[in-house]
Every structure is written in structure tokens, then in C-alpha cells.
Backbone as CSV, one residue per row, in Angstrom:
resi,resn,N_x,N_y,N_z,CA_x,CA_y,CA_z,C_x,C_y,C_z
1,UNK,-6.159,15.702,-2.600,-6.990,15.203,-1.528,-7.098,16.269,-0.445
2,UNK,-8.058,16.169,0.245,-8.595,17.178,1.260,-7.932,16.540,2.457
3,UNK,-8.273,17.488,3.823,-7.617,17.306,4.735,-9.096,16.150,5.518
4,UNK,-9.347,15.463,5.323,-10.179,14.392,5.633,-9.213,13.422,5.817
5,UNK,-10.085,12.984,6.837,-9.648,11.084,7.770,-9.970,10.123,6.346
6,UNK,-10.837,10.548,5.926,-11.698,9.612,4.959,-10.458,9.429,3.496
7,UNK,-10.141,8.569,3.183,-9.724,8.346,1.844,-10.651,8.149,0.913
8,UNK,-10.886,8.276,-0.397,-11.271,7.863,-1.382,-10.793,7.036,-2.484
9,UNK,-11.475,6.137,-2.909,-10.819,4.721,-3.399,-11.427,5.415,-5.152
10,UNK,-10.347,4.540,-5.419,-11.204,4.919,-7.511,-10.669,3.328,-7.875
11,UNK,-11.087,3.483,-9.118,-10.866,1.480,-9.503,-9.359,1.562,-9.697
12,UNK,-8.851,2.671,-9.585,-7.248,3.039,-9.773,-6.288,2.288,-8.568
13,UNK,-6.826,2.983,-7.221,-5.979,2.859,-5.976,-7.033,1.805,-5.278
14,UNK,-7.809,1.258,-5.568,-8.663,0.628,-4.643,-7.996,-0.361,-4.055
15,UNK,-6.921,-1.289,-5.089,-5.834,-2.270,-4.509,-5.322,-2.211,-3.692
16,UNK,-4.768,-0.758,-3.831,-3.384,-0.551,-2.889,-4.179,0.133,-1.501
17,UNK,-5.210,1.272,-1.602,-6.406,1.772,-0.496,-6.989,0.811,0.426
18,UNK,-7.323,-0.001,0.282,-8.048,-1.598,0.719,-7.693,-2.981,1.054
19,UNK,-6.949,-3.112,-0.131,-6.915,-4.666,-0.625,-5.609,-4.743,0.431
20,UNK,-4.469,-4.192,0.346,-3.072,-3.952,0.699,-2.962,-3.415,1.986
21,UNK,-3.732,-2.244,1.942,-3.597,-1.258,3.822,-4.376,-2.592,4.623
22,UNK,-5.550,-3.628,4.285,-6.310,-4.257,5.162,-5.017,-5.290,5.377
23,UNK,-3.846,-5.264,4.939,-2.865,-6.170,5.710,-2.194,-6.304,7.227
24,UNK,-2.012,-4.741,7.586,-1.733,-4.210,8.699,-2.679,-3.719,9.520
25,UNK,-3.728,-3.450,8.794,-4.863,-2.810,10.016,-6.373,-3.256,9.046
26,UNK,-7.523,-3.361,10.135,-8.632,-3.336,9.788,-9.056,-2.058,8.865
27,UNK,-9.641,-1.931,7.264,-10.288,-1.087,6.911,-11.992,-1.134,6.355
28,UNK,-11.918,0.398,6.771,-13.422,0.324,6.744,-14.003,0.945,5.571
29,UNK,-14.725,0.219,4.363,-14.988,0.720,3.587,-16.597,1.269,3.155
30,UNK,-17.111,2.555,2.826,-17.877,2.673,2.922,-18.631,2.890,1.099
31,UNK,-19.509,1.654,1.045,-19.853,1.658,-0.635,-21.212,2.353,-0.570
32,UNK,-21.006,3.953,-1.736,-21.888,4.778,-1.454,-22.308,5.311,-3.084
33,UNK,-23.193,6.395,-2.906,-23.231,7.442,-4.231,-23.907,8.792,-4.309
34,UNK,-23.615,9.976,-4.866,-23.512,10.984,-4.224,-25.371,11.324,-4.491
35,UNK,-26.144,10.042,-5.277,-27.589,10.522,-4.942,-28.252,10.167,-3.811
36,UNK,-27.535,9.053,-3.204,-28.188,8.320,-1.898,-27.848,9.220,-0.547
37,UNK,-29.436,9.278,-0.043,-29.552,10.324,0.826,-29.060,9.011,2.114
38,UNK,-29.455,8.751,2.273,-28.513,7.679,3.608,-26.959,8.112,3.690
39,UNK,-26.689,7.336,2.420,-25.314,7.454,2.544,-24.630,8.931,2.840
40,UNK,-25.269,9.797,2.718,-25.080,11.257,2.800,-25.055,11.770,4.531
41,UNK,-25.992,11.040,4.975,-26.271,10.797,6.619,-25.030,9.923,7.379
42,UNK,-24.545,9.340,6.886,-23.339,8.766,7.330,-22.219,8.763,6.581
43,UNK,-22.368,10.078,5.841,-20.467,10.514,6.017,-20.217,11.164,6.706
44,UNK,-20.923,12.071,7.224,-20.120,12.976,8.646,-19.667,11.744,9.586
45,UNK,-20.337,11.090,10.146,-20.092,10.131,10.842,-18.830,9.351,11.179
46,UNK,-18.771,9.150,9.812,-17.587,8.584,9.652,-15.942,9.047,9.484
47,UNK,-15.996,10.474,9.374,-15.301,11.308,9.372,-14.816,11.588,10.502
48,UNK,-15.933,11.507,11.361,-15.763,11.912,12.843,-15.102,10.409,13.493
49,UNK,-15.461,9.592,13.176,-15.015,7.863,13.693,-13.407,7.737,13.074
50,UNK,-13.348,8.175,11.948,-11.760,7.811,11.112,-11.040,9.012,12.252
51,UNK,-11.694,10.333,12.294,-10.535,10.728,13.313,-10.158,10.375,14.907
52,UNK,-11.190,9.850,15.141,-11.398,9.214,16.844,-10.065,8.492,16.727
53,UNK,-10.397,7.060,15.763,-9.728,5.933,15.753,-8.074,6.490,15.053
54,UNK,-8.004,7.299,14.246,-6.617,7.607,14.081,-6.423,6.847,13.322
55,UNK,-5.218,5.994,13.373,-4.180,5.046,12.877,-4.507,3.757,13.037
56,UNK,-5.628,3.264,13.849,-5.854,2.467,14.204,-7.012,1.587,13.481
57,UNK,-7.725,2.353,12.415,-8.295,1.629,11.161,-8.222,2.980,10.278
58,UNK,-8.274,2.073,8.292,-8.471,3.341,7.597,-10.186,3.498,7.432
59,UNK,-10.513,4.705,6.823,-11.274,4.342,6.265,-11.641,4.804,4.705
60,UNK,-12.271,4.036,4.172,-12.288,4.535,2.905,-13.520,4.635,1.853
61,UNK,-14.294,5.412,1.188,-15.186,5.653,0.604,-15.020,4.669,-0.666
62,UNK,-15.822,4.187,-1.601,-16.416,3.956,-2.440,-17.321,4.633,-3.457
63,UNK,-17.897,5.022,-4.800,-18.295,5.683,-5.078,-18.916,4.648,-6.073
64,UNK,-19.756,4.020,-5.671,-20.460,2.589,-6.679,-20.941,2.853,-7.703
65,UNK,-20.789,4.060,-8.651,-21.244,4.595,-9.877,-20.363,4.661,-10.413
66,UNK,-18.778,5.164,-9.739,-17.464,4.913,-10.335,-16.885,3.805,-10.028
67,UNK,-17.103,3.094,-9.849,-16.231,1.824,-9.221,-17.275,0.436,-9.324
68,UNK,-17.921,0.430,-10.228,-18.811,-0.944,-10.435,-18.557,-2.212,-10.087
69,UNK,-17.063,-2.107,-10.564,-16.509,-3.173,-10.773,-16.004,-3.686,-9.113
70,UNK,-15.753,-2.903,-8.085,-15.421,-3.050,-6.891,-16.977,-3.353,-6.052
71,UNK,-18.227,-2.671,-6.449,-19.058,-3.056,-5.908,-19.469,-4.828,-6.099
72,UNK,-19.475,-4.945,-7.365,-19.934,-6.281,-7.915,-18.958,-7.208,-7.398
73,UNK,-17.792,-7.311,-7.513,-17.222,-8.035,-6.807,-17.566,-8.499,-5.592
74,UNK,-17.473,-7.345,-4.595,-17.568,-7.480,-3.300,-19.419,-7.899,-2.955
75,UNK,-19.845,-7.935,-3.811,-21.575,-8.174,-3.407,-22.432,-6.979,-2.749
76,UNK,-22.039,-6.022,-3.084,-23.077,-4.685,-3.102,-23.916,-4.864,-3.725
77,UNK,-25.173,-4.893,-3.166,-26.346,-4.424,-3.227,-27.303,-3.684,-3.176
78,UNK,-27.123,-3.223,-1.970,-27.569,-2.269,-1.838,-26.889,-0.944,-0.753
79,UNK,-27.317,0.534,-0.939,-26.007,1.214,0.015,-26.723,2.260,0.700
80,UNK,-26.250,2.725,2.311,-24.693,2.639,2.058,-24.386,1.152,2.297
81,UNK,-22.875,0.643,1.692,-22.612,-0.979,2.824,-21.613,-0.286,3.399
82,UNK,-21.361,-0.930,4.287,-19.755,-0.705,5.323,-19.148,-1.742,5.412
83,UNK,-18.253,-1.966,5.065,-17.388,-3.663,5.192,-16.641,-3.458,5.806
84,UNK,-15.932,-4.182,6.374,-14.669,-4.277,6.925,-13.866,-5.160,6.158
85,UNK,-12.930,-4.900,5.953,-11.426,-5.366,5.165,-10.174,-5.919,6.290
86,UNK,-10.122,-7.396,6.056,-9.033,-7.659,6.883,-8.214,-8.705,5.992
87,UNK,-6.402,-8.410,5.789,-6.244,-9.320,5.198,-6.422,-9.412,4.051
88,UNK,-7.238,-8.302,2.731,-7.636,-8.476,1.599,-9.175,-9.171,1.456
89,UNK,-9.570,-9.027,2.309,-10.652,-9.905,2.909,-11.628,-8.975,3.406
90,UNK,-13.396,-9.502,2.776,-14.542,-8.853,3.608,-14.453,-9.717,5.027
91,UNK,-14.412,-9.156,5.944,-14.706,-10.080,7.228,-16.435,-9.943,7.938
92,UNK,-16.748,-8.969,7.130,-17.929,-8.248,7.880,-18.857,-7.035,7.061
93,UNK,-20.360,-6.664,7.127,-20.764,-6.223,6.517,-21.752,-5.457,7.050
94,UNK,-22.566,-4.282,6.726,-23.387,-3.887,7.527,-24.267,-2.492,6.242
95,UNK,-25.582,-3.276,5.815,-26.132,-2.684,4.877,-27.362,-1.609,5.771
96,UNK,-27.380,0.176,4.734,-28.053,0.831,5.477,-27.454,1.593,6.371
97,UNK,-27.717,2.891,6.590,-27.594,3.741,7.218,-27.748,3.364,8.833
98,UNK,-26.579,3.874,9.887,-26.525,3.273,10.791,-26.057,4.533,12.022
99,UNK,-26.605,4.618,13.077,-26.147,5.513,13.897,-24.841,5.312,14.288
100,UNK,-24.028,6.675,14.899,-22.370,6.470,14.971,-21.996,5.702,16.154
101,UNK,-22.650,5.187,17.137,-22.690,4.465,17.979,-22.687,2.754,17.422
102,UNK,-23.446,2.539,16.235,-23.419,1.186,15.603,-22.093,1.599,14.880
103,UNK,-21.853,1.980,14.192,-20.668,1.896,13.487,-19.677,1.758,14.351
104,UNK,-19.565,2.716,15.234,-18.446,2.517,16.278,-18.427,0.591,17.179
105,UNK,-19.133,0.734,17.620,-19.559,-0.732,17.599,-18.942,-2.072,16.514
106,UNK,-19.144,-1.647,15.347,-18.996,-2.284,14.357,-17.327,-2.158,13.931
107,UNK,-16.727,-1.252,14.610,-15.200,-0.541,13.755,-14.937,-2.013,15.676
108,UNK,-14.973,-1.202,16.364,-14.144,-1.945,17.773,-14.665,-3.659,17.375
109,UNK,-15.904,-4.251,16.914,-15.770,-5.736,16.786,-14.800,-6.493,16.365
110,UNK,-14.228,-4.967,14.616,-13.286,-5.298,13.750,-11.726,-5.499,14.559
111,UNK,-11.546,-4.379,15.354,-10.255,-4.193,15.912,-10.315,-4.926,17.069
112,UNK,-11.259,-5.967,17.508,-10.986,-6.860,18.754,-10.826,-6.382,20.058
């Protein structure tokens, strides 16, 4: 792994990345793929938001071409999505490319 804020989830660690870290802290998952030009527009973004926030949410990529089975579950449709994870739990959702001001927005709703 690179020196990125950002984790990356595979259908491997997605349990323990997500399902498990959303016990102690809000995570933010971002369901993407490396042809979608949106989603490409909001990974810097988010890179820059996972280091703001620190410790204080994770966040974590998706790769919905490798991980089908995590999209379908969770009701991806269409991407990028951004969920929030609380608890093992979607609490929240936000489909489409979004300025870092909405996301940020969207990370502080999560963390109260």
C-alpha cells in the first residue's frame, strides 16, 4: 500500500476495512472504477479530506468491477457513490460526483 489516507477495500478485506473499522468511527466509502471519469474527479478530493480528518473517519475506495459483490449488496447503481458506514451499517449515501465542500459537508453530518 502507498502512503495514501485512502485505503483500498478488495472482496478480501472489505469486512474487516468497513464492515468492522465502521464500529469505532464513521467510514467513508467511495464505490468507483478506474473508467469513470467522475469518479476520477473525486479522488484527489478525497485524499485531501481523509488527511484533513485524520483519525477521525476512514476512508475507503471500492473498485465496483472488482468487488461486485460489495456493490450489489450495498445498492450501487450508479458511481461514484459515497456512503457512509456506521456500525456495519449504510447510514447515508450520496450518488455522483460532488465538490470537496459537499463531501466535507457530508463526512461532518456523519461525525455529528
Amino acid at each position: 500500500m502507498s502512503d495514501s489516507a485512502v485505503a483500498q477495500a478488495s472482496a478480501d478485506n472489505f469486512e474487516q476495512l468497513v464492515v468492522q473499522a465502521s464500529s469505532s468511527k464513521p467510514v467513508l466509502v467511495d464505490f468507483w472504477a478506474p473508467w469513470c471519469g467522475p469518479c476520477k474527479a473525486v479522488a484527489p478530493l478525497l485524499e485531501e479530506l481523509a488527511a484533513e480528518y485524520g483519525d477521525r473517519i476512514a476512508v475507503v475506495k471500492v473498485n465496483v468491477d472488482d468487488n461486485q459483490d460489495a456493490a450489489g449488496k450495498y445498492g450501487v447503481s450508479a458511481i461514484p457513490t459515497l456512503a457512509i458506514f456506521k456500525d456495519g451499517a449504510v447510514t447515508d449515501t450520496r450518488i455522483g460526483a460532488q465538490p470537496k465542500a459537499k463531501i466535507a459537508e457530508f463526512i461532518d453530518s456523519a461525525l455529528g
